[in-house]
BALOBA-1460 file (C-alpha; in Angstrom, 3 decimals):
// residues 181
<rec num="1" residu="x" x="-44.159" y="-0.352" z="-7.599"/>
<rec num="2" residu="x" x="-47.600" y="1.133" z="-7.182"/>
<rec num="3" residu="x" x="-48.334" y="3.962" z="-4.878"/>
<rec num="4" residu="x" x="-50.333" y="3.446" z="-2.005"/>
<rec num="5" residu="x" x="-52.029" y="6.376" z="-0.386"/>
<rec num="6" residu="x" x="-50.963" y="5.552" z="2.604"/>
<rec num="7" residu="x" x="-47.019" y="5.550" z="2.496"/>
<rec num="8" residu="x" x="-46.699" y="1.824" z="2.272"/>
<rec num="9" residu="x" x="-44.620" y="2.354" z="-1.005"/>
<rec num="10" residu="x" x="-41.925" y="4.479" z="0.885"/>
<rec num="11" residu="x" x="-41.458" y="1.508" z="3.947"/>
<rec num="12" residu="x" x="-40.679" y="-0.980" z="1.320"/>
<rec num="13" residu="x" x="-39.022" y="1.362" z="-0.939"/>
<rec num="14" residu="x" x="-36.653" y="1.465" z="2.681"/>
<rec num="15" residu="x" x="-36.984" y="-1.912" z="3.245"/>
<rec num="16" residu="x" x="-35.814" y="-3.085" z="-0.488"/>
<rec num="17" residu="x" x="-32.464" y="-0.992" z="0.158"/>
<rec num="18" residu="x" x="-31.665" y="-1.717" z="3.600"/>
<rec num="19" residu="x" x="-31.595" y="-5.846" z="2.647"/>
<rec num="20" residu="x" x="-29.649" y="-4.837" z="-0.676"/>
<rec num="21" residu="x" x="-26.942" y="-2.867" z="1.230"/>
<rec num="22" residu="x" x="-27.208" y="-5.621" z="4.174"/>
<rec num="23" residu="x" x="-26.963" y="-8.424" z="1.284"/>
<rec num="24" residu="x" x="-23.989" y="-6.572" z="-0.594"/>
<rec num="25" residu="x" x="-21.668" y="-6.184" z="2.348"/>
<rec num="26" residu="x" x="-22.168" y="-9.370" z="3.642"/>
<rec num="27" residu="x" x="-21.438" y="-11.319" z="0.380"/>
<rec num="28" residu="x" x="-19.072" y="-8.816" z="-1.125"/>
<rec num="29" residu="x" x="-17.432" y="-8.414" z="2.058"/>
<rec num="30" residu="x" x="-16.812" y="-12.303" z="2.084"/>
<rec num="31" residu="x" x="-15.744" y="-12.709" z="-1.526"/>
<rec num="32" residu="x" x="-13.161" y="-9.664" z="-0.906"/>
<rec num="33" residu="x" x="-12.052" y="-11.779" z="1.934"/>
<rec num="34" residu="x" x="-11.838" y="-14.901" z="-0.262"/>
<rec num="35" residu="x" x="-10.300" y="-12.712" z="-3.049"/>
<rec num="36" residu="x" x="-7.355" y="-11.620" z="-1.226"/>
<rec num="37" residu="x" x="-6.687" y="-14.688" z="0.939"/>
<rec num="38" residu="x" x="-5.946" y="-16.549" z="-2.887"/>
<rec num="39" residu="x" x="-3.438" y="-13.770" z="-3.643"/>
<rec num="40" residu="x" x="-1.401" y="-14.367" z="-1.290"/>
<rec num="41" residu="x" x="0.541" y="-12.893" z="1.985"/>
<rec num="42" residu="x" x="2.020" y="-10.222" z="-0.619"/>
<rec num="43" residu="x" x="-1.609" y="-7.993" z="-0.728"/>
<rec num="44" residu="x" x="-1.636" y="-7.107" z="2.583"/>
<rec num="45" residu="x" x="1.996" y="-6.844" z="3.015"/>
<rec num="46" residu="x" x="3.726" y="-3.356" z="4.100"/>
<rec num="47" residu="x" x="2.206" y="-1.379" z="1.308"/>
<rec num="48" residu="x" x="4.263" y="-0.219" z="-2.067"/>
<rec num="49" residu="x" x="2.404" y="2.450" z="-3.582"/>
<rec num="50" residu="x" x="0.866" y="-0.050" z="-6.007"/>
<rec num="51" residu="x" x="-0.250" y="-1.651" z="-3.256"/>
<rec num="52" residu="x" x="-1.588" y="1.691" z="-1.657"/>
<rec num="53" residu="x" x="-3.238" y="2.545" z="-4.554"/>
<rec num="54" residu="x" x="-5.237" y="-0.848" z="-4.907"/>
<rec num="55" residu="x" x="-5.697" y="-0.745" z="-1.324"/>
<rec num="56" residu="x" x="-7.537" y="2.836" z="-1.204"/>
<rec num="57" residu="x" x="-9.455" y="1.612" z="-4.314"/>
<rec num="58" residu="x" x="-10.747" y="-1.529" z="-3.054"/>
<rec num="59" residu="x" x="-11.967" y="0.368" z="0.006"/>
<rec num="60" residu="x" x="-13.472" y="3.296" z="-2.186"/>
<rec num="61" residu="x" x="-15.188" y="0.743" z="-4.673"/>
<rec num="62" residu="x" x="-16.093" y="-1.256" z="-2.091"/>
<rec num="63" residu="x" x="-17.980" y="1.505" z="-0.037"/>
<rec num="64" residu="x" x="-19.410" y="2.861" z="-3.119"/>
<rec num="65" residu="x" x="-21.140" y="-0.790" z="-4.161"/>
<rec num="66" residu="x" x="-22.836" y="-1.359" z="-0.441"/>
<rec num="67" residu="x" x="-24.581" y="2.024" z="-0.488"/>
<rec num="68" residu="x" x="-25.322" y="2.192" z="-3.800"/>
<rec num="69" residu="x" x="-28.934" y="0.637" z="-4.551"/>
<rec num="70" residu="x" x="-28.420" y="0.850" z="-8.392"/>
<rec num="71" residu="x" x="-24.958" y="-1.715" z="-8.491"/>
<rec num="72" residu="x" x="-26.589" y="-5.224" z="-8.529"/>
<rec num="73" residu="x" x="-24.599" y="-8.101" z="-6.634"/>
<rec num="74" residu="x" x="-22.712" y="-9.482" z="-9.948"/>
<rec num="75" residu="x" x="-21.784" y="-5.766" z="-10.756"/>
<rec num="76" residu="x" x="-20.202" y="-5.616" z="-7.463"/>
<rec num="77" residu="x" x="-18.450" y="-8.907" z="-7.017"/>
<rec num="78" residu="x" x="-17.187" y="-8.155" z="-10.887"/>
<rec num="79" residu="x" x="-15.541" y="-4.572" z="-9.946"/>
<rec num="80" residu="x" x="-13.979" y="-6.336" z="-6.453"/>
<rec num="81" residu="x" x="-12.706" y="-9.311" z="-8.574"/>
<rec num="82" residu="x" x="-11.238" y="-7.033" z="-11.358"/>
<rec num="83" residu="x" x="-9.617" y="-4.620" z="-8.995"/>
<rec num="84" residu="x" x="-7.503" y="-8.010" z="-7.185"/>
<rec num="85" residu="x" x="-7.257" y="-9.477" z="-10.534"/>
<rec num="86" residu="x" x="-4.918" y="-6.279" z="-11.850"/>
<rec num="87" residu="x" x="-3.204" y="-5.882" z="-8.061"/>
<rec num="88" residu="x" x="-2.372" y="-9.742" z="-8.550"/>
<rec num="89" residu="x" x="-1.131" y="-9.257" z="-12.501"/>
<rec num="90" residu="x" x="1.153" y="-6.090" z="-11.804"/>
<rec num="91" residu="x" x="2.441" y="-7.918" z="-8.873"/>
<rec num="92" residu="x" x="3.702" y="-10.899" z="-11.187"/>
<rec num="93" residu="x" x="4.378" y="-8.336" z="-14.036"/>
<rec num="94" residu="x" x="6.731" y="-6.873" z="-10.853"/>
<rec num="95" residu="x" x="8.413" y="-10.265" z="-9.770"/>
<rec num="96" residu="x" x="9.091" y="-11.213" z="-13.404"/>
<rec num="97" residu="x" x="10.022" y="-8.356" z="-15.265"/>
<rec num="98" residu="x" x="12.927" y="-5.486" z="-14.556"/>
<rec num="99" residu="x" x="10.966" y="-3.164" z="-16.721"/>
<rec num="100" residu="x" x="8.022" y="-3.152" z="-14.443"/>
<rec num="101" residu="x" x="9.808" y="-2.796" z="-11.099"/>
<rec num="102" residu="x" x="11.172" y="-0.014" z="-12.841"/>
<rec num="103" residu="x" x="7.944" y="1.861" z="-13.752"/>
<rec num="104" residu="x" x="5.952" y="0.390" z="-10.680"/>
<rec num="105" residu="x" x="8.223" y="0.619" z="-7.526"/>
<rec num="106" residu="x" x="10.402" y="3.554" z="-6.191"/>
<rec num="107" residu="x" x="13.906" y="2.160" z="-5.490"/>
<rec num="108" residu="x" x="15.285" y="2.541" z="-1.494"/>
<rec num="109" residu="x" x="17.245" y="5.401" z="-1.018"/>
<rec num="110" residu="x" x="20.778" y="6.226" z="0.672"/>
<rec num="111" residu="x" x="20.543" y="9.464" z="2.723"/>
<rec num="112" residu="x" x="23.432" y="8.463" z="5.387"/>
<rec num="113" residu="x" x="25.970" y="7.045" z="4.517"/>
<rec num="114" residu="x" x="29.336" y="6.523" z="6.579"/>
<rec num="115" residu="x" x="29.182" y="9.685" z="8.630"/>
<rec num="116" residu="x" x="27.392" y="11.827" z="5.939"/>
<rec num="117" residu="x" x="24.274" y="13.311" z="5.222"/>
<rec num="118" residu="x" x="23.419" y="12.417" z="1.756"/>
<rec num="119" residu="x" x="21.573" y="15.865" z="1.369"/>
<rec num="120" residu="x" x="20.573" y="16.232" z="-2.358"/>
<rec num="121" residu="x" x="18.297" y="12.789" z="-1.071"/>
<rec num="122" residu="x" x="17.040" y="14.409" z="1.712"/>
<rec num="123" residu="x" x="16.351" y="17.409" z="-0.168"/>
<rec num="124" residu="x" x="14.523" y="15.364" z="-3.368"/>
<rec num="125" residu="x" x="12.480" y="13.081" z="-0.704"/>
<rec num="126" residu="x" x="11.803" y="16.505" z="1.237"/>
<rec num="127" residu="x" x="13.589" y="14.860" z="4.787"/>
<rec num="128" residu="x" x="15.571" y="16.618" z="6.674"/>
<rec num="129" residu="x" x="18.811" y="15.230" z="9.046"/>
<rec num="130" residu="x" x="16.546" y="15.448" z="12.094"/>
<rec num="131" residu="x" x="14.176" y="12.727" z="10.545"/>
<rec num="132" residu="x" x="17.989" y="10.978" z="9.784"/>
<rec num="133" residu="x" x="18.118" y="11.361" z="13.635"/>
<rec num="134" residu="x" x="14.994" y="10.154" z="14.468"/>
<rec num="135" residu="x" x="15.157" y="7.286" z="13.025"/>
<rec num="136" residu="x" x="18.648" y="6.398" z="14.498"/>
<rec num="137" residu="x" x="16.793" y="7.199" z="18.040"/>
<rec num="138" residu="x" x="14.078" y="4.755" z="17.054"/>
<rec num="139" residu="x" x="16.463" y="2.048" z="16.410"/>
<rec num="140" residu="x" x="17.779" y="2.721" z="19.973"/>
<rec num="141" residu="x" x="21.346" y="4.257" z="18.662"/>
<rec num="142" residu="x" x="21.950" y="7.523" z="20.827"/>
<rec num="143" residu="x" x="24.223" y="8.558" z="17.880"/>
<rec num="144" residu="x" x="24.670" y="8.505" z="14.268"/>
<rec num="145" residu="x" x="27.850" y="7.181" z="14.859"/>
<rec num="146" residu="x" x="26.651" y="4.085" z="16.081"/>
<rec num="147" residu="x" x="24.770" y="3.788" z="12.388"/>
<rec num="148" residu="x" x="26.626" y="3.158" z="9.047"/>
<rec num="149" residu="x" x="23.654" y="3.539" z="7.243"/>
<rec num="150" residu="x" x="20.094" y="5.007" z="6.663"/>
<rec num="151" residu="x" x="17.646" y="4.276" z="3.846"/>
<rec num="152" residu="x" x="14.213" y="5.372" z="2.881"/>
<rec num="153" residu="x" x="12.756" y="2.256" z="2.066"/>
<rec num="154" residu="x" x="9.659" y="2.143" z="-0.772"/>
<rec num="155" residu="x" x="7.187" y="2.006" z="2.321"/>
<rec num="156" residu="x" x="8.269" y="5.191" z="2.976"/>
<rec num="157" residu="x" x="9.945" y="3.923" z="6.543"/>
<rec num="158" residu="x" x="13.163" y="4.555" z="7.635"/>
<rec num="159" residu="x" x="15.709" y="2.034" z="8.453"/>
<rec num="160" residu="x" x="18.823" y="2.091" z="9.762"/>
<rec num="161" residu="x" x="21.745" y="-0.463" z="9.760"/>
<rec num="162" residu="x" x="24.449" y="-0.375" z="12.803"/>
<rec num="163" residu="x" x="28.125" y="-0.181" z="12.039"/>
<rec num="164" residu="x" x="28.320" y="-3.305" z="13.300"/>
<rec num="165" residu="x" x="25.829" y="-5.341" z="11.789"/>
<rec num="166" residu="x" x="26.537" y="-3.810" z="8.333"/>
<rec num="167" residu="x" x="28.576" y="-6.835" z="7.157"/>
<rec num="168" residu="x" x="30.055" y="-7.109" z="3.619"/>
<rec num="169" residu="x" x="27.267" y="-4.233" z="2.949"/>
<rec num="170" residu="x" x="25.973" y="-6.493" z="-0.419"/>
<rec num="171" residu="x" x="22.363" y="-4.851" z="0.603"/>
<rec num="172" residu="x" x="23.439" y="-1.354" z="0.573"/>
<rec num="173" residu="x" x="25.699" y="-0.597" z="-1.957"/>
<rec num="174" residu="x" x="24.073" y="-0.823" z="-5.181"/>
<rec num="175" residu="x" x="23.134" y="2.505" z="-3.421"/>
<rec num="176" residu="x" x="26.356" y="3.691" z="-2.287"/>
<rec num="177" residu="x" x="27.897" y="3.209" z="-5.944"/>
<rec num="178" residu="x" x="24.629" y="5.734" z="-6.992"/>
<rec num="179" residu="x" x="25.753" y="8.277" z="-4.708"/>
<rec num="180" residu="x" x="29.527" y="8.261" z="-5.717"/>
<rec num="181" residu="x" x="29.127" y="7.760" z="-9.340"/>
């Protein structure tokens, strides 16, 4: 662009920018939108690491394309559209293949378990039995008695399951023959 002597260069300069950042949210902001409404309820379900990490990306590559006056519209729409494309593949890779839940997800963990602490859990997840108690207390059981179970699920939550609504147990003890084998 020419220079003008009297600044004119500098307003459009501005001007130029502003519409490309206004231009790049809006339409990447929609296609994002669009993107993740095809993958399903899965993307934006309580996050799994994977889906943390894809998560924090999408915002960070996302941010970075709107401000940035040098990423052109395709550029940006083509890093968005990659970024879902691998969140949506590793998700099927995780449905469809042992070997990938394996690698990709962390499995839940037993750290009470029928009146006892499972410490070396607690210890390797760095929890201690208050957080055991707290959760307990935010499932409104006044004791650990009341609970036959606590897990640290792969959200990182805690959840707790009632003597009485334990049942035959078939959801928990894949984890209690862990602990005693």
């Amino acid at each position: 662009m020419a220079r003008w002597p009297d600044g004119h260069h500098v307003l459009l300069d501005r001007l130029d920018a502003h519409l490309h950042t206004v231009l790049i949210a809006t339409v990447g902001y929609l296609a994002l939108v669009l993107m993740l409404r095809g993958t399903g309820p899965r993307t934006m379900a309580k996050m799994t690491p994977l889906d943390f990490v894809i998560a924090v990306t999408l915002g960070s590559a996302f941010g970075r394309v709107i401000t940035a006056v040098d990423v052109s519209l395709a550029q940006a729409l083509a890093a968005l559209a990659l970024l879902v494309l691998l969140q949506w593949v590793l998700a099927a890779g995780r449905a469809r293949w042992r070997l990938v839940r394996r690698v990709m997800d962390s499995p839940p963990v037993l750290l009470y378990y029928d009146g006892e602490m499972q410490h070396r859990a607690l210890r390797k997840h760095r929890l201690t039995d208050i957080d055991v108690h707290t959760a307990a207390r935010q499932s409104s059981m006044g004791s650990l008695a009341d609970a036959q179970a606590v897990i640290l699920h792969q959200d990182g939550s805690l959840g707790v399951i009632s003597t009485e609504s334990m049942g035959d147990g078939s959801s928990v003890m894949p984890f209690i023959e862990r602990i005693r084998g």
